[in-house]
KOLDREN-211350 format. One record per residue (C-alpha): residue in one letter; y, x, z; residue number from 1. Coordinates in nm, 4 decimals, always signed. Layout:
<"A"; <Y; X; Z>; NUM>
...
! end
This chain:
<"X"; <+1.2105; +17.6457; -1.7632>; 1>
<"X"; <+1.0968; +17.9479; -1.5928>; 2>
<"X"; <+0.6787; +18.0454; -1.5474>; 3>
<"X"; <+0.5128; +18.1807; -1.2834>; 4>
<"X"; <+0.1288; +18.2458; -1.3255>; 5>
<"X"; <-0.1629; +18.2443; -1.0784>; 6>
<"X"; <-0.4752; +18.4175; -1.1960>; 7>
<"X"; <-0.7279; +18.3278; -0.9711>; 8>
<"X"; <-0.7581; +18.6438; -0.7790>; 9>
<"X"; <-0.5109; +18.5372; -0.5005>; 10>
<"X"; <-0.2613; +18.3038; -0.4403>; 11>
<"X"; <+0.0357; +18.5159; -0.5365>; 12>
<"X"; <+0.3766; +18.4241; -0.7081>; 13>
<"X"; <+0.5855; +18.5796; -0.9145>; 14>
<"X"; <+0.9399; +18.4844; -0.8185>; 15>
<"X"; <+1.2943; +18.6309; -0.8352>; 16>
<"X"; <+1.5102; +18.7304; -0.5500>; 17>
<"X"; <+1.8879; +18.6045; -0.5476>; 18>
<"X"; <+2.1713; +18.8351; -0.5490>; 19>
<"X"; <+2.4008; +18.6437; -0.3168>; 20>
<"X"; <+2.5731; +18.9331; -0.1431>; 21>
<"X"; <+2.7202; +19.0244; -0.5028>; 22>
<"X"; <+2.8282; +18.6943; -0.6225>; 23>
<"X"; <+2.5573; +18.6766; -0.8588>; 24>
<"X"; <+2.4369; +18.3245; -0.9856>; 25>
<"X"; <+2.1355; +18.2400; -0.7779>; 26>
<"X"; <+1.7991; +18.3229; -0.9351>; 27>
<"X"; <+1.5272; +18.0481; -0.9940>; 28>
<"X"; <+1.2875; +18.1125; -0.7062>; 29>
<"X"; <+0.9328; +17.9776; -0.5822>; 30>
<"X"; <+0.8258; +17.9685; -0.1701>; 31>
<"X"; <+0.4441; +17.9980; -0.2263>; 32>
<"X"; <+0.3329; +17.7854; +0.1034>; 33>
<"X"; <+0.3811; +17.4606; -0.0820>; 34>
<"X"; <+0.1561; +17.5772; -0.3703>; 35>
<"X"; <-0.0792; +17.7195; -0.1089>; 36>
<"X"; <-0.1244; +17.3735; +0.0667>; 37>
<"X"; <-0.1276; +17.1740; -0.2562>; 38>
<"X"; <-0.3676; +17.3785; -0.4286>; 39>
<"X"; <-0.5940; +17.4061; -0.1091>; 40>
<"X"; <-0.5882; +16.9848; -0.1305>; 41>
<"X"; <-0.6792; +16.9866; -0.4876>; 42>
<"X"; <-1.0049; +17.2352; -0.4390>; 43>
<"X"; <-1.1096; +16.9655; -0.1165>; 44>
<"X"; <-1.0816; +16.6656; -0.3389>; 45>
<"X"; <-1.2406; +16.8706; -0.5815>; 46>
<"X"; <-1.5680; +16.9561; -0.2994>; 47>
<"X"; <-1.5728; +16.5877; -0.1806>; 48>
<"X"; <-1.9001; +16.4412; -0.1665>; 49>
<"X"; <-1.7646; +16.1764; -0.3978>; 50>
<"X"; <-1.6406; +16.4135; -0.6663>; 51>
<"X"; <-1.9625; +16.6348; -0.6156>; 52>
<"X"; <-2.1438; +16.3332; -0.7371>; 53>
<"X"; <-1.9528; +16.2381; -1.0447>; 54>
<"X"; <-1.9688; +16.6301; -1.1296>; 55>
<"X"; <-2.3281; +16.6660; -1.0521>; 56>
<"X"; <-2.4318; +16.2926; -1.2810>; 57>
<"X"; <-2.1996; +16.4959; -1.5960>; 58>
<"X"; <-2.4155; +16.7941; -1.5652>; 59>
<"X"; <-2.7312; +16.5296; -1.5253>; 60>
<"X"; <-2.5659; +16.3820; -1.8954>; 61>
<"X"; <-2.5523; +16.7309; -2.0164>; 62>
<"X"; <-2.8945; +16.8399; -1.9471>; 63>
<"X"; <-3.0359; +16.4882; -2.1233>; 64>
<"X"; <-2.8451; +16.5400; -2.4169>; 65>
<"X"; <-2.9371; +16.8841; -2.4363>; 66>
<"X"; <-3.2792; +16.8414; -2.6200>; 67>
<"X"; <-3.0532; +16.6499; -2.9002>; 68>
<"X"; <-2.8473; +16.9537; -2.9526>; 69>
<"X"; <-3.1125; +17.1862; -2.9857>; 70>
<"X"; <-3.2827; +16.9939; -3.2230>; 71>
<"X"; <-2.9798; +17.0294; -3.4372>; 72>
<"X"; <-2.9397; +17.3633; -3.4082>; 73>
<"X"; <-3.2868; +17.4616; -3.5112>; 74>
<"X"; <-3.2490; +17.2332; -3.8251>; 75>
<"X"; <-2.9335; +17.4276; -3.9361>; 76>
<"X"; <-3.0945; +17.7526; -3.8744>; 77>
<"X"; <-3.4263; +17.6494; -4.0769>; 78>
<"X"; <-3.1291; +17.5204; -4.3261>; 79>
<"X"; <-3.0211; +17.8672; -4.3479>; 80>
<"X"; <-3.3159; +18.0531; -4.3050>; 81>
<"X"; <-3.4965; +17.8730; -4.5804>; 82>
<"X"; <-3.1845; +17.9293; -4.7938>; 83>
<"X"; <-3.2088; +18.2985; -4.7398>; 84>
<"X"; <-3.5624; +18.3043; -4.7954>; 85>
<"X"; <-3.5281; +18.1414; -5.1695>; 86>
<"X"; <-3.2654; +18.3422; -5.2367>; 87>
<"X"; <-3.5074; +18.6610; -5.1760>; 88>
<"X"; <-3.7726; +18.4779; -5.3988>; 89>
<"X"; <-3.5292; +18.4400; -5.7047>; 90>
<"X"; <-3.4362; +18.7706; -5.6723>; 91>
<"X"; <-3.7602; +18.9306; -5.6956>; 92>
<"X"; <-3.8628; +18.6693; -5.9741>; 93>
<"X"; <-3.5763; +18.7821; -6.2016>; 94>
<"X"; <-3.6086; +19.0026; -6.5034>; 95>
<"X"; <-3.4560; +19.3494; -6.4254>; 96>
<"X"; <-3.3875; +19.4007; -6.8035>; 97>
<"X"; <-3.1264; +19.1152; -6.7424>; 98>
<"X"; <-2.9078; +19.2960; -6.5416>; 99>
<"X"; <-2.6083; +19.0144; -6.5588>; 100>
<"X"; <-2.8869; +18.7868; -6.3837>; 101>
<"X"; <-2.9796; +19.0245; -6.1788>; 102>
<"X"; <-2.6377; +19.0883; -6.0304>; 103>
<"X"; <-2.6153; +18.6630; -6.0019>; 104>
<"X"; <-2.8980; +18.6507; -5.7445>; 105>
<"X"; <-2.8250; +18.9237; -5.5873>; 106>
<"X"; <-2.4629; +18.7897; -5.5131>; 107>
<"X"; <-2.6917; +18.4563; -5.3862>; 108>
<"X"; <-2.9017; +18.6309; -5.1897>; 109>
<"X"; <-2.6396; +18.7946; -4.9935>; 110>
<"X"; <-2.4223; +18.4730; -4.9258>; 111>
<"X"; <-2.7409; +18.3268; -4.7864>; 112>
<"X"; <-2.8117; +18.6426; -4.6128>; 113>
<"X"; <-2.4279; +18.5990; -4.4474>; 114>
<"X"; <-2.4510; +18.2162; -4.3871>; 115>
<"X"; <-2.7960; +18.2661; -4.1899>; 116>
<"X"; <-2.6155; +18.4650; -3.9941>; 117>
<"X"; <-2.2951; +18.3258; -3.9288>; 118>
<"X"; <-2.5142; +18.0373; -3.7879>; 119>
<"X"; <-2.7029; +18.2647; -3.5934>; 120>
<"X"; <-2.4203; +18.4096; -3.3955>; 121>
<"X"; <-2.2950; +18.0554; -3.3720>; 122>
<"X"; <-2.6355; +17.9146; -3.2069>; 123>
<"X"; <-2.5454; +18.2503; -2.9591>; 124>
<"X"; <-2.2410; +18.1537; -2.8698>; 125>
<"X"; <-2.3761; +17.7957; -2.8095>; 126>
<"X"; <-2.6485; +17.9345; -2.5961>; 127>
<"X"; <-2.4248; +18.1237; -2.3757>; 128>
<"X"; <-2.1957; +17.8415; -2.2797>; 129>
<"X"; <-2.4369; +17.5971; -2.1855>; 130>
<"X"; <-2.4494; +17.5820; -1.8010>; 131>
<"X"; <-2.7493; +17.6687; -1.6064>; 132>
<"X"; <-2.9566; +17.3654; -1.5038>; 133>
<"X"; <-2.9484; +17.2990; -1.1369>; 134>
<"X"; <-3.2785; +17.2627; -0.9632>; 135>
<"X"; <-3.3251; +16.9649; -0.7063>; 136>
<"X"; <-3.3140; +17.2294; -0.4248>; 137>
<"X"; <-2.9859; +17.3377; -0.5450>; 138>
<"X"; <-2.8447; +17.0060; -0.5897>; 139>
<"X"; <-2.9491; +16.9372; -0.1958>; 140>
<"X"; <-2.7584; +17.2067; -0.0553>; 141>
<"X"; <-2.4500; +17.1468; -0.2905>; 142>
<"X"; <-2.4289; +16.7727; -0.1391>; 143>
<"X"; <-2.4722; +16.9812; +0.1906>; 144>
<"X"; <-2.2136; +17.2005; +0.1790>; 145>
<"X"; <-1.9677; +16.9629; +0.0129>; 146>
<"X"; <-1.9647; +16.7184; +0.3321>; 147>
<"X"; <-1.9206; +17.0487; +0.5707>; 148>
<"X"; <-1.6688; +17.2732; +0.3947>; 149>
<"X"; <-1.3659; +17.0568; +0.4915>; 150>
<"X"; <-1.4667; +17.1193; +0.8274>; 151>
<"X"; <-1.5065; +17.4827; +0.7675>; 152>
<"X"; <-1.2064; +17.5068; +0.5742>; 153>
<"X"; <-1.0239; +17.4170; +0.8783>; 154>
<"X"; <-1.2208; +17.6036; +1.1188>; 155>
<"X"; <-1.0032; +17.8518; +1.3406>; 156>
<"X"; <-1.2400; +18.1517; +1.2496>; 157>
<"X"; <-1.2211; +18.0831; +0.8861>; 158>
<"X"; <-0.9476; +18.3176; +0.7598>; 159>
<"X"; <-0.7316; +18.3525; +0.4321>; 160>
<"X"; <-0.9431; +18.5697; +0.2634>; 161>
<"X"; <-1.2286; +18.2970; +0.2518>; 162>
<"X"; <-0.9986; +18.0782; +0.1317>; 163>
<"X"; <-0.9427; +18.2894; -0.1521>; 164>
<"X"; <-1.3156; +18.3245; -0.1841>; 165>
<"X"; <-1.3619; +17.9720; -0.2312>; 166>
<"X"; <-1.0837; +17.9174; -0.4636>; 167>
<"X"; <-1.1738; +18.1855; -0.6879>; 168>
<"X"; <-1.5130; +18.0492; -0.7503>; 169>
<"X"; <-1.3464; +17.7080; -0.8922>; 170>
<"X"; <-0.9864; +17.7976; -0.9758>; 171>
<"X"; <-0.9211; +18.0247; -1.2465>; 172>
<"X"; <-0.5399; +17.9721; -1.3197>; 173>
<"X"; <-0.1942; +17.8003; -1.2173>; 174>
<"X"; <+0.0942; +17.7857; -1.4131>; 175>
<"X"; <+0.4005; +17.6989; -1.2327>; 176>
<"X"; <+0.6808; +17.5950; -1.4399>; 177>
<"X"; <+1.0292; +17.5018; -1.2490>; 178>
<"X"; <+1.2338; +17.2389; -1.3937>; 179>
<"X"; <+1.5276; +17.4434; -1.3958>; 180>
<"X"; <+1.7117; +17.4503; -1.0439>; 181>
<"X"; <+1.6036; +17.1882; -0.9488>; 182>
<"X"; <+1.3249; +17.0937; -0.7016>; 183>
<"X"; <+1.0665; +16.9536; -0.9582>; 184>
<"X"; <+0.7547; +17.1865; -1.0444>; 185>
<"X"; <+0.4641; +17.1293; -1.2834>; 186>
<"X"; <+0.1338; +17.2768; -1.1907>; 187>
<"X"; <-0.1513; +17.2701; -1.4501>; 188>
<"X"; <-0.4457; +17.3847; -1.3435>; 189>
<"X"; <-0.7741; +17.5572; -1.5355>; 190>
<"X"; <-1.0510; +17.5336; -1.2948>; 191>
<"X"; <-1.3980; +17.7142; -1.4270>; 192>
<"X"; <-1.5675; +17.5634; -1.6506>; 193>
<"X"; <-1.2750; +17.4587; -1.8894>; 194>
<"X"; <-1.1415; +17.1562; -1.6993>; 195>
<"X"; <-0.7319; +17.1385; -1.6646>; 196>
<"X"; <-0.5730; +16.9010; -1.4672>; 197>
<"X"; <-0.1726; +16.8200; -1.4199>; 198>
<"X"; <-0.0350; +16.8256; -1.0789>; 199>
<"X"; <+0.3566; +16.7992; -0.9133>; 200>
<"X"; <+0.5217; +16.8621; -0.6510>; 201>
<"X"; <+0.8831; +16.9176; -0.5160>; 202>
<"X"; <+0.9691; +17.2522; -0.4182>; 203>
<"X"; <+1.2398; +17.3485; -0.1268>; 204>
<"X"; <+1.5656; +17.4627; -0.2583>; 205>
<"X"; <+1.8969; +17.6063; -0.0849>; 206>
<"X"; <+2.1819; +17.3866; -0.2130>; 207>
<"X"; <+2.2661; +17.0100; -0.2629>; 208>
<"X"; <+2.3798; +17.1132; -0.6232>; 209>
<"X"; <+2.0317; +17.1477; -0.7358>; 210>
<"X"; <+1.8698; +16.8480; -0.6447>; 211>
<"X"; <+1.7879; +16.6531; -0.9752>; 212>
<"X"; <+1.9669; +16.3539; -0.8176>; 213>
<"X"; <+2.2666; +16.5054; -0.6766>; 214>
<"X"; <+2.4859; +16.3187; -0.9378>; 215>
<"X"; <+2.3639; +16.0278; -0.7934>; 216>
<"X"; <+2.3467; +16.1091; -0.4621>; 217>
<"X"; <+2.7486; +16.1996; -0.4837>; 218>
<"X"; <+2.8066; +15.8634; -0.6636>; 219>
<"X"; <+2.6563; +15.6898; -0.3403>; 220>
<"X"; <+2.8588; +15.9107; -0.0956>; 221>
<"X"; <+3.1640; +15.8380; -0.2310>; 222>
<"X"; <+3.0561; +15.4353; -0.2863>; 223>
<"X"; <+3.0029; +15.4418; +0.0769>; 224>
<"X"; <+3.3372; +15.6504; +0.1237>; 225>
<"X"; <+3.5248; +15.3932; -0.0677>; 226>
<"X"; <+3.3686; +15.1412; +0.1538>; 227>
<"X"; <+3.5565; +15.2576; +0.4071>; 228>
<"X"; <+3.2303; +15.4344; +0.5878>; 229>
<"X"; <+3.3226; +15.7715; +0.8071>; 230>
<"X"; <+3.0987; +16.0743; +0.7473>; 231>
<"X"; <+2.8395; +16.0066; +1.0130>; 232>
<"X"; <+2.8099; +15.6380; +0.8975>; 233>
<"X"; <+2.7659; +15.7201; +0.5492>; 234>
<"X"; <+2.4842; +16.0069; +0.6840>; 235>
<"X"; <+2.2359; +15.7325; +0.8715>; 236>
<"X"; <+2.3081; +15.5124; +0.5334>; 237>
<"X"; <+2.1805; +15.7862; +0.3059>; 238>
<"X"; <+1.8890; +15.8521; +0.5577>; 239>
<"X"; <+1.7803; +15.4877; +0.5937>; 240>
<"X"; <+1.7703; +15.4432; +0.2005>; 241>
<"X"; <+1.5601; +15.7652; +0.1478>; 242>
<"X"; <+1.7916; +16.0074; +0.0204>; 243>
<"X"; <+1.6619; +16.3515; +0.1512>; 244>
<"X"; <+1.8830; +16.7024; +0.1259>; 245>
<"X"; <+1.7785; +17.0243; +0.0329>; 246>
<"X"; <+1.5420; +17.2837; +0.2668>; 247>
<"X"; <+1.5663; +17.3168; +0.6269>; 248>
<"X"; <+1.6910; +16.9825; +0.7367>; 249>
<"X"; <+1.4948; +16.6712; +0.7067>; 250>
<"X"; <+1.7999; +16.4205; +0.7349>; 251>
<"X"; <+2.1647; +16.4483; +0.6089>; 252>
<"X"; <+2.4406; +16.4884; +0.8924>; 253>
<"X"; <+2.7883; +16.4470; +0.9460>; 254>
<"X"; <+2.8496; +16.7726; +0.8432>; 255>
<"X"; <+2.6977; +16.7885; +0.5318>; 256>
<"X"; <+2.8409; +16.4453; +0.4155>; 257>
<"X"; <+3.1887; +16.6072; +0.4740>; 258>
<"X"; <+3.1221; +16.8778; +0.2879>; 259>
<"X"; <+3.0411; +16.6924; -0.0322>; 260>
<"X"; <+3.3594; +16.4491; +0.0350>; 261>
<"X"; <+3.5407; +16.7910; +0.0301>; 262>
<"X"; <+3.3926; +16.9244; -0.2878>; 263>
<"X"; <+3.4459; +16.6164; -0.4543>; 264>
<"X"; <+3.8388; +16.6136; -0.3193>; 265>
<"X"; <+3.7988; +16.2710; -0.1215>; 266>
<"X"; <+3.8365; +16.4349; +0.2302>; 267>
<"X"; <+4.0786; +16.6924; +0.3420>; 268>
<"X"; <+3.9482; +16.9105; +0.6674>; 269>
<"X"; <+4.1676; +16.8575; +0.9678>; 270>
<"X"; <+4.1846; +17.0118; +1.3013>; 271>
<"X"; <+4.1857; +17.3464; +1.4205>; 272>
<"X"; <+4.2804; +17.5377; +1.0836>; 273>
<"X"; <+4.5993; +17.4062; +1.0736>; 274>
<"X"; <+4.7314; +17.4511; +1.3633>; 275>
<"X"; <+4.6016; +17.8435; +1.3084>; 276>
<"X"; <+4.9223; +18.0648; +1.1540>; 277>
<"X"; <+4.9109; +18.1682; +0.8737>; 278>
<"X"; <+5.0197; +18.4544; +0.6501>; 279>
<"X"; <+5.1164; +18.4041; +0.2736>; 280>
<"X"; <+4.8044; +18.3578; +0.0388>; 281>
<"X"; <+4.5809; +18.3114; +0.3513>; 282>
<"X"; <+4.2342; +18.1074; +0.3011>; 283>
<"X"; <+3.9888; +18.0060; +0.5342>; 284>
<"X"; <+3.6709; +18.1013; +0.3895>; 285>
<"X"; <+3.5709; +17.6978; +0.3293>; 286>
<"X"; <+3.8947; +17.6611; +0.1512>; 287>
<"X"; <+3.8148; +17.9833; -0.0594>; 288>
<"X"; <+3.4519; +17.9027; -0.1228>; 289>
<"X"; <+3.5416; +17.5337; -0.2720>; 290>
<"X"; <+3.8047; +17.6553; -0.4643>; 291>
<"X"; <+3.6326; +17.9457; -0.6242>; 292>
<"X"; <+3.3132; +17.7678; -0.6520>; 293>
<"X"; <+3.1204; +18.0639; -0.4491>; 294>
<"X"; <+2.8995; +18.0631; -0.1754>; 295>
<"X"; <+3.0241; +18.0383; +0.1697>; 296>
<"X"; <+2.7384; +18.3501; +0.2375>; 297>
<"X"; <+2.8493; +18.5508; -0.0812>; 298>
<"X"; <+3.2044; +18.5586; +0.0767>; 299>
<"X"; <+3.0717; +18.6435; +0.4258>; 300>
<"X"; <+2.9168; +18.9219; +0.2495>; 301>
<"X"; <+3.2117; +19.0713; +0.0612>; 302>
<"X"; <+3.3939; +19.0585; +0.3587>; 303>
<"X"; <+3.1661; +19.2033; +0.5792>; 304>
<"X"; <+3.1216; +19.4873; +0.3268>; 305>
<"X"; <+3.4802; +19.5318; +0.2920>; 306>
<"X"; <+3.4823; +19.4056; -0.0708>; 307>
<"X"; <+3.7366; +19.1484; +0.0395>; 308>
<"X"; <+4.0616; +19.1524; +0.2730>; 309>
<"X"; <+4.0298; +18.9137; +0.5513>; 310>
<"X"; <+4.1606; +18.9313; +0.9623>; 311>
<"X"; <+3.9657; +18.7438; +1.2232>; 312>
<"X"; <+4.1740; +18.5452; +1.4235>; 313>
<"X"; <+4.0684; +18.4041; +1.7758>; 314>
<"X"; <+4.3524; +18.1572; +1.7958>; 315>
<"X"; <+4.1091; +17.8469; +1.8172>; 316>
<"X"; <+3.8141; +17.7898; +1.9974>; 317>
<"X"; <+3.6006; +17.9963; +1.7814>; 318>
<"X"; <+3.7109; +18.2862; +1.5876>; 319>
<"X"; <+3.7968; +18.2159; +1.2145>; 320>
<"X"; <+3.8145; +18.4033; +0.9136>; 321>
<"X"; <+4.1320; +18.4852; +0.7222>; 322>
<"X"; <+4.0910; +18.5676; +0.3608>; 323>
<"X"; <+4.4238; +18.7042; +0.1992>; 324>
<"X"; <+4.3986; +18.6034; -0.2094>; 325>
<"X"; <+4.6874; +18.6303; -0.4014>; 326>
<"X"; <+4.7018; +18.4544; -0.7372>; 327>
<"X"; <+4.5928; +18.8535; -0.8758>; 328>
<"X"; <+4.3257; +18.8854; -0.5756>; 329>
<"X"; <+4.2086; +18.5109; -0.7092>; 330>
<"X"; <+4.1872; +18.6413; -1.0589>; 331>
<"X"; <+3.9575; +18.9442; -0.9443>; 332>
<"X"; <+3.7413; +18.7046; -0.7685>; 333>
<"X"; <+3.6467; +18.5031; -1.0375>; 334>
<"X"; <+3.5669; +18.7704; -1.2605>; 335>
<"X"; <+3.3699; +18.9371; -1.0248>; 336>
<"X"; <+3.1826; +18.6321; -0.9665>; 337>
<"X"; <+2.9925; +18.6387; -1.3087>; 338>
<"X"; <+2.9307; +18.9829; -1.2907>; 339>
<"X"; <+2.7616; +19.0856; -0.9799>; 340>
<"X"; <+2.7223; +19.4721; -1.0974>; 341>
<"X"; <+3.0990; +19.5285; -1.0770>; 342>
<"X"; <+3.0979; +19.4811; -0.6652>; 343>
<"X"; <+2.7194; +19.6954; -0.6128>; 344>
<"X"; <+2.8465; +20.0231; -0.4218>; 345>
<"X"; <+2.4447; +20.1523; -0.4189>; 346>
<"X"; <+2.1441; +20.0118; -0.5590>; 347>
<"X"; <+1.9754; +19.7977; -0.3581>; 348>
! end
């Protein structure tokens, strides 16, 4: 689980930056426009007339049972008071010459003394969380402003800073705990006043691997494979029964179906990288990436920052890549992969 924390003074994130270009395992990482929009929905249902009712009848509740409280707190502190009082009155009644007495009420004069006002600070602290009362004047242009704000809210002249504004008066902090890698986020929320409430949602994220049902989602691609379904085929199936892939595409493709038939060593790639000559220990960088387990990017990186040995060929209708790894150059590779510091050249 990792925790990022909204305080109510912004909508800002705390999340950690992946170090891709240096093989490093990718870092848990939060965009903050989905948390923007969600929590922006929450605060409207929050200000709808509807809810500004049911709010406004639990403060009504409050104020009627607020004569009942008060009546118990002034018993307790008579209690008390009339506690300390006696104590005071056996006190001065004792006999000085009885000085083991003596000490005996004084000891019970000071525990009343303390319990009158332990209840005293506790009547206080009562006092000072008890809401204000709303007047009928202020309960009119509550109702008002609750049926116009969504309105205003989406208003073209009503920036992000009075967003803020308005959030800040009812929000006053988000946790945002990731499940994992995976696209799943839990959002509790403490509005003011002391009121938390759960909400979800699912988060973008880069890579089919971290979808919480990939294992499932590679089960059905190879069912359909099985079937006897191409790669496009099995794409519209997956769309049609809901399956959805990671951020910046909205359906799965041909392309991406391949790749997973690849990773999963049902589908070999054919076409233009064979008929492509070759030197000894020569990879293309798909066939390096799936066989190293590394990010096609992370390799685009080393090579562009001459961490890795690779020719560019333009025998084929676009120009290709041409990794040379030896079994010792595969070796280095995998070690590096866990330990990003050993391929930094400067601090970035």
């Amino acid at each position: 689980m990792a925790m990022y924390t909204h305080n109510g003074t912004g909508l800002r994130y705390v999340c950690s930056r992946a170090a891709a270009a240096y093989g490093a395992p990718l870092c848990q990482s939060f965009v903050g426009r989905p948390l923007d929009t969600l929590v922006a929905r929450l605060v409207l249902q929050a200000l709808e007339p509807a809810a500004l009712e049911l709010s406004l009848q639990v403060a009504a509740d409050v104020a009627v049972e607020r004569p009942r409280l008060q009546q118990q707190w002034h018993q307790r502190l008579e209690r008390v008071r009339y506690d300390a009082e006696r104590a005071c009155r056996q006190y001065n009644a004792g006999e000085p010459e009885t000085r083991l007495g003596a000490r005996t009420l004084e000891r019970q004069w000071e525990a009343a003394l303390a319990a009158e006002a332990t209840v005293q600070a506790a009547y206080a602290r009562f006092l000072a969380q008890q809401p204000v009362p709303l007047s009928g004047q202020e309960r009119e242009a509550m109702r008002r402003l609750a049926a116009a704000i969504p309105a205003l809210w989406q208003a073209p002249t009503t920036t992000a800073a009075d967003h803020q504004a308005i959030i800040r008066q009812l929000v006053e902090r988000v946790v945002v705990t990731l499940d994992g890698a995976t696209e799943h986020v839990a959002l509790p929320l403490s509005w003011a006043g002391g009121h938390t409430s759960a909400a979800t949602l699912d988060r973008p994220v880069a890579r089919l691997e971290q979808l919480s049902y990939y294992p499932a989602l590679v089960e059905r691609v190879c069912t359909l494979h099985a079937q006897g379904l191409k790669a496009p085929a099995i794409a519209q199936t997956l769309n049609a029964e809901g399956w959805r892939p990671p951020k910046r595409r909205t359906t799965f493709t041909g392309a991406t179906v391949r790749s997973m038939l690849v990773r999963q060593g049902r589908w070999t790639p054919r076409g233009r990288t064979r008929t492509v000559p070759r030197r000894p220990h020569e990879w293309t960088i798909l066939e390096l990436a799936h066989h190293l387990q590394i990010p096609h990017p992370t390799l685009y990186a080393w090579i562009y920052t001459g961490r890795l040995k690779a020719r560019r060929t333009t025998r084929t209708r676009h120009p290709l890549w041409l990794v040379h790894a030896d079994p010792a150059e595969l070796a280095r590779l995998r070690a590096l992969r866990p330990n990003p510091a050993l391929v930094r050249t400067k601090t970035p």
